[in-house]
Structure formats: structure tokens, C-alpha cells
PyMOL commands that place a pseudoatom at each C-alpha (Angstrom):
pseudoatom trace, name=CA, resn=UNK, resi=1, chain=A, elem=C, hetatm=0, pos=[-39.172, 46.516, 281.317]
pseudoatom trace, name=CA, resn=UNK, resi=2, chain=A, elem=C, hetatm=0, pos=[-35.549, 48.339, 281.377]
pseudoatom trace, name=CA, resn=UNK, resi=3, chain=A, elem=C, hetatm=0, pos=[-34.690, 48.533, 285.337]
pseudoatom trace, name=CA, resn=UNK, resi=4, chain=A, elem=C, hetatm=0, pos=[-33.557, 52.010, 286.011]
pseudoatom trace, name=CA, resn=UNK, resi=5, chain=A, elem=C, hetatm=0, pos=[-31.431, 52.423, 289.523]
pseudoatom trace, name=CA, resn=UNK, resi=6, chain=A, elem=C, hetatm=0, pos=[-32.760, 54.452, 292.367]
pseudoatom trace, name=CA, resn=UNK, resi=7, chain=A, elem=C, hetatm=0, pos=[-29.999, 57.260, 292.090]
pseudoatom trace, name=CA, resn=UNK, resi=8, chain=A, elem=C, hetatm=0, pos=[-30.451, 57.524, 288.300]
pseudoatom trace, name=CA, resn=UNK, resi=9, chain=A, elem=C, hetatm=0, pos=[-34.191, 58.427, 289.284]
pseudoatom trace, name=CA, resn=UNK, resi=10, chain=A, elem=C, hetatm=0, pos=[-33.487, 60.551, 291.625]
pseudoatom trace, name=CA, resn=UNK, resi=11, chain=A, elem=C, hetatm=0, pos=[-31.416, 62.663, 289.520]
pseudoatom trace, name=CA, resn=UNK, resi=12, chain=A, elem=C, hetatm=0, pos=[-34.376, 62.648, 286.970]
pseudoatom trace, name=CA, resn=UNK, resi=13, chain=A, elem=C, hetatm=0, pos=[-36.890, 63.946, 289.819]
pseudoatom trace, name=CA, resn=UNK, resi=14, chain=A, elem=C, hetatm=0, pos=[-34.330, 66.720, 291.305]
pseudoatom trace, name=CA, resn=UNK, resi=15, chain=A, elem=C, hetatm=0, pos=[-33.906, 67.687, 288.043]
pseudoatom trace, name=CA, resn=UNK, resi=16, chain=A, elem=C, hetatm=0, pos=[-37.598, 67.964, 286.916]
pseudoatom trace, name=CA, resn=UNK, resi=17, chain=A, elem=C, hetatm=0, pos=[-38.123, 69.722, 290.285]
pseudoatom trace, name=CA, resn=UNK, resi=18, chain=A, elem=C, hetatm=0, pos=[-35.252, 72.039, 289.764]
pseudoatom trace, name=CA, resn=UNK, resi=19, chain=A, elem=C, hetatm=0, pos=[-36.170, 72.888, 286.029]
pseudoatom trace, name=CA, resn=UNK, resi=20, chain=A, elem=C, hetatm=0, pos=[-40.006, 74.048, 287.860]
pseudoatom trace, name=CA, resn=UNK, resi=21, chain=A, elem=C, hetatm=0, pos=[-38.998, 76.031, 290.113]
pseudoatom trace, name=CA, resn=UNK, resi=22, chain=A, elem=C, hetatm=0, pos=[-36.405, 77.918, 288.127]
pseudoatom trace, name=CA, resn=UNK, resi=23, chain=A, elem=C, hetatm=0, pos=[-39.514, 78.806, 285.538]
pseudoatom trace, name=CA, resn=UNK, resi=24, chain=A, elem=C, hetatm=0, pos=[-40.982, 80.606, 288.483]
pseudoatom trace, name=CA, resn=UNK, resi=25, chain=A, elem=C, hetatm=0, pos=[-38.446, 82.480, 289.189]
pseudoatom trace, name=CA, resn=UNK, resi=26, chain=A, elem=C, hetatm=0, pos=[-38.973, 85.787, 288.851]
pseudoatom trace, name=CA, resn=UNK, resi=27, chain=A, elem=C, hetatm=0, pos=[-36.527, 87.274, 286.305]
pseudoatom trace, name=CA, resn=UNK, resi=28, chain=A, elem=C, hetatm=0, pos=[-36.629, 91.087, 287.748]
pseudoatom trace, name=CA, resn=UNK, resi=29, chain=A, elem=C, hetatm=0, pos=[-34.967, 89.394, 290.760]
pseudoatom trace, name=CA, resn=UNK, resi=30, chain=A, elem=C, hetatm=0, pos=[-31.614, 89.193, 288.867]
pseudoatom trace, name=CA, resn=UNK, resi=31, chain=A, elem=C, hetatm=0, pos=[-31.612, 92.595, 287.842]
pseudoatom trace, name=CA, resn=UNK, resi=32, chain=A, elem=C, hetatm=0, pos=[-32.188, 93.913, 291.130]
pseudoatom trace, name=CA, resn=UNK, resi=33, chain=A, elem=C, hetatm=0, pos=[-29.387, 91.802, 292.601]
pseudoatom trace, name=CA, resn=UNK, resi=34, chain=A, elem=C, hetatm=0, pos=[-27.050, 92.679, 289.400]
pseudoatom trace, name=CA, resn=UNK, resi=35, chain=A, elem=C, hetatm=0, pos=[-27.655, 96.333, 289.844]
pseudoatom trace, name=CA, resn=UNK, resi=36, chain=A, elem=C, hetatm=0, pos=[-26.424, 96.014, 293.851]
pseudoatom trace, name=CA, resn=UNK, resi=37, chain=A, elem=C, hetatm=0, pos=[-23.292, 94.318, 292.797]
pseudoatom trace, name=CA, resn=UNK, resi=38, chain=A, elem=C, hetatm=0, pos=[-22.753, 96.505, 290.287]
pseudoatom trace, name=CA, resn=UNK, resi=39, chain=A, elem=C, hetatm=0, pos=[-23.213, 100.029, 292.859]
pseudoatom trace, name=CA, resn=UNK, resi=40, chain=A, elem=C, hetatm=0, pos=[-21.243, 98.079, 295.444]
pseudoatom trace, name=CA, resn=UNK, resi=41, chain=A, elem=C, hetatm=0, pos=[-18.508, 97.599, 292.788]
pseudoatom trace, name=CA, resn=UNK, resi=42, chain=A, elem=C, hetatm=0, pos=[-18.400, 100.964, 291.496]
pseudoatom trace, name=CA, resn=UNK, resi=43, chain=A, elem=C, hetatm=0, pos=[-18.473, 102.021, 295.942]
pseudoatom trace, name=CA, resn=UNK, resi=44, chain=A, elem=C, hetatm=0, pos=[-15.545, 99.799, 296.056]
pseudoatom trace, name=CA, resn=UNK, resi=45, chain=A, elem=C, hetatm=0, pos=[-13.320, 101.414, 292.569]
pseudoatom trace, name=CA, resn=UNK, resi=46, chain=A, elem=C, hetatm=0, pos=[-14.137, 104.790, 293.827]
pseudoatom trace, name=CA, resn=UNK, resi=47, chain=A, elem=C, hetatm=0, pos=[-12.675, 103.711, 297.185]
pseudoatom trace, name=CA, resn=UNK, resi=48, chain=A, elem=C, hetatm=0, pos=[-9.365, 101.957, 295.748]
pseudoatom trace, name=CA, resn=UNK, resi=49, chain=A, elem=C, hetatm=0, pos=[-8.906, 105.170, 293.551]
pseudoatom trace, name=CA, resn=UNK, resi=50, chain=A, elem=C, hetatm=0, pos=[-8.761, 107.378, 296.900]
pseudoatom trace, name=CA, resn=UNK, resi=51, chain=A, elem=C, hetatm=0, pos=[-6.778, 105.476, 298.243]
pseudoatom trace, name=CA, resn=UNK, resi=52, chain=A, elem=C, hetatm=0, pos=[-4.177, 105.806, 295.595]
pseudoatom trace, name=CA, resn=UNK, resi=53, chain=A, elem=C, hetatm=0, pos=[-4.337, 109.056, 295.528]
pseudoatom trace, name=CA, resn=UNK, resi=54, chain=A, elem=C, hetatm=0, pos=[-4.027, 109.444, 299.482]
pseudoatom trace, name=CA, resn=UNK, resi=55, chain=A, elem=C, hetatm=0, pos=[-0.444, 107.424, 299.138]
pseudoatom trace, name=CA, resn=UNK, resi=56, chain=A, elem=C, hetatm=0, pos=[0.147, 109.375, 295.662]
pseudoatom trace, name=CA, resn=UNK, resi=57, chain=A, elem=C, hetatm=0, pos=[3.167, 112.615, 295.886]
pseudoatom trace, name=CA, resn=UNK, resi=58, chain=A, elem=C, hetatm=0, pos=[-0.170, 114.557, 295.272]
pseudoatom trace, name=CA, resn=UNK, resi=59, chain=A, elem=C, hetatm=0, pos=[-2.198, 112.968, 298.068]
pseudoatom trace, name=CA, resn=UNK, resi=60, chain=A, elem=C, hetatm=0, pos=[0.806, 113.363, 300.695]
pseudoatom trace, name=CA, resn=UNK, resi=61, chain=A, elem=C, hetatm=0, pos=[1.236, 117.402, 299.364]
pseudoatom trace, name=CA, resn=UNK, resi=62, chain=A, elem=C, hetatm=0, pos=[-2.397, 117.863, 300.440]
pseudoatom trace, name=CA, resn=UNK, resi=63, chain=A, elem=C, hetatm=0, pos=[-2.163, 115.930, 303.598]
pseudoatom trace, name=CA, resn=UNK, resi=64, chain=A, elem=C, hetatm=0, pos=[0.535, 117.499, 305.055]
pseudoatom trace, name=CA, resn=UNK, resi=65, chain=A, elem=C, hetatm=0, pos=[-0.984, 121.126, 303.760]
pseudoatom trace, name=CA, resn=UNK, resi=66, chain=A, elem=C, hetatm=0, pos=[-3.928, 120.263, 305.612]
pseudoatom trace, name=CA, resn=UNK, resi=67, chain=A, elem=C, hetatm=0, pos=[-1.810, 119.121, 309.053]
pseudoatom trace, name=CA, resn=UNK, resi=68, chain=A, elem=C, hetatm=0, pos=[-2.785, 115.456, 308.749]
pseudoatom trace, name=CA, resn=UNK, resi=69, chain=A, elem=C, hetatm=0, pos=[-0.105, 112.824, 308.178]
pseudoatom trace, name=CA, resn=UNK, resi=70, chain=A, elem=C, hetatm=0, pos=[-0.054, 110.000, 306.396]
pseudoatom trace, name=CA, resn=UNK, resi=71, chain=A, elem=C, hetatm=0, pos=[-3.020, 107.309, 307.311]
pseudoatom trace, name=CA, resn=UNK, resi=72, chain=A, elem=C, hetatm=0, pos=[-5.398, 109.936, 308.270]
pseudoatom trace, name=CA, resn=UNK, resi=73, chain=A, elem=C, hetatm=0, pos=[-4.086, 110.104, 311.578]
pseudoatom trace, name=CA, resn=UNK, resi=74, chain=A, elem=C, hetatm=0, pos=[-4.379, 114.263, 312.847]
pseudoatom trace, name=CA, resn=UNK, resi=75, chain=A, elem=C, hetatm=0, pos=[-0.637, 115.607, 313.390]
pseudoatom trace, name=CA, resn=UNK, resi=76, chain=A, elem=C, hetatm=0, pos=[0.128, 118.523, 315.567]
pseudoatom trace, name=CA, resn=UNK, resi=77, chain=A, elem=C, hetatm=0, pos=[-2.050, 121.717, 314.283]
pseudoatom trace, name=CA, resn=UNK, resi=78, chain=A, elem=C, hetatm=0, pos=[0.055, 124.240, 313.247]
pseudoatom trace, name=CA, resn=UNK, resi=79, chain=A, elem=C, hetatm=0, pos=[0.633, 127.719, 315.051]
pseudoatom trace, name=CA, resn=UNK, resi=80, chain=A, elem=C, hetatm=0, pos=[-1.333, 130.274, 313.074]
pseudoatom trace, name=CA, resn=UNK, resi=81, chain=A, elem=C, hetatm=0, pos=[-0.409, 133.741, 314.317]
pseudoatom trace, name=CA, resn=UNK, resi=82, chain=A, elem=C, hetatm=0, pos=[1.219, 133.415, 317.775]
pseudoatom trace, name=CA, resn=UNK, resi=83, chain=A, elem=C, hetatm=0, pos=[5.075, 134.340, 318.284]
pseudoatom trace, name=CA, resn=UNK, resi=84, chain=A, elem=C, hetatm=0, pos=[6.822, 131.927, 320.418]
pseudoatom trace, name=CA, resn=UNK, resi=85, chain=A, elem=C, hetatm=0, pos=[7.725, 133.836, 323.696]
pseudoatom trace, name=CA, resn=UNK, resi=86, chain=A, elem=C, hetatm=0, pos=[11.452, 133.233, 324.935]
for i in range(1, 86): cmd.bond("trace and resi %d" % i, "trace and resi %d" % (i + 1))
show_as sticks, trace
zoom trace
């Protein structure tokens, strides 16, 4: 009889135990969690790309045509229609 150690069985058991429960996994369980990833991804581009834009030439041009300044922060609204009296 060929002695095998403890740990060397052990590994052979958490193994056998491992390869079970991974054929009852439930494939559709990937998908669903690759799918989230991916929309949180895609959430995440979109954001980046705005970003640029914001702190693009373009970005700033609308911004300031707006009355916002850079970093979304509200400057002073401008006077529409009211002289300044002297």
C-alpha cells in the first residue's frame, strides 16, 4: 500500500468538492453578472467622454455661454435687459 500524506489528500478532496459544486453552478449566473459589468462599463466610457468634452475648447465655449464656469460650479448670472443706473 503506497502511503499518501494528509495534505496531498486534502488537496484531492477540495478538489473533488470544488469540481461538484462548480457543475451546479448555474451558467445563466455569469451572463447576468457579465451583462452588469458590461452596462456599468459602458455608464463609466460615457462618463469619461463628458468629461473630456467639459475640459475640451468646445466644452468651456458652452459653459461659459451658459454662465457656468469651469467644474460646474454656477458663476454670476448675467444681466439680461437692465441698464446699470449711475
Amino acid at each position: 500500500m503506497s502511503a499518501v500524506s494528509d495534505s496531498d489528500l486534502q488537496h484531492l478532496v477540495n478538489r473533488i468538492n470544488l469540481e461538484k459544486r462548480f457543475a451546479e453552478v448555474d451558467p445563466s449566473t455569469f451572463d447576468k453578472g457579465h451583462q452588469r459589468l458590461k452596462k456599468a462599463l459602458d455608464v463609466g466610457k460615457t462618463m469619461n467622454d463628458a468629461i473630456k468634452f467639459a475640459n475640451s475648447p468646445a466644452g468651456n465655449l458652452l459653459a461659459s455661454q451658459l454662465g457656468l464656469s469651469k467644474h460646474g460650479k454656477h458663476a454670476k448670472p448675467p444681466k439680461v435687459g437692465k441698464k446699470d443706473k449711475k
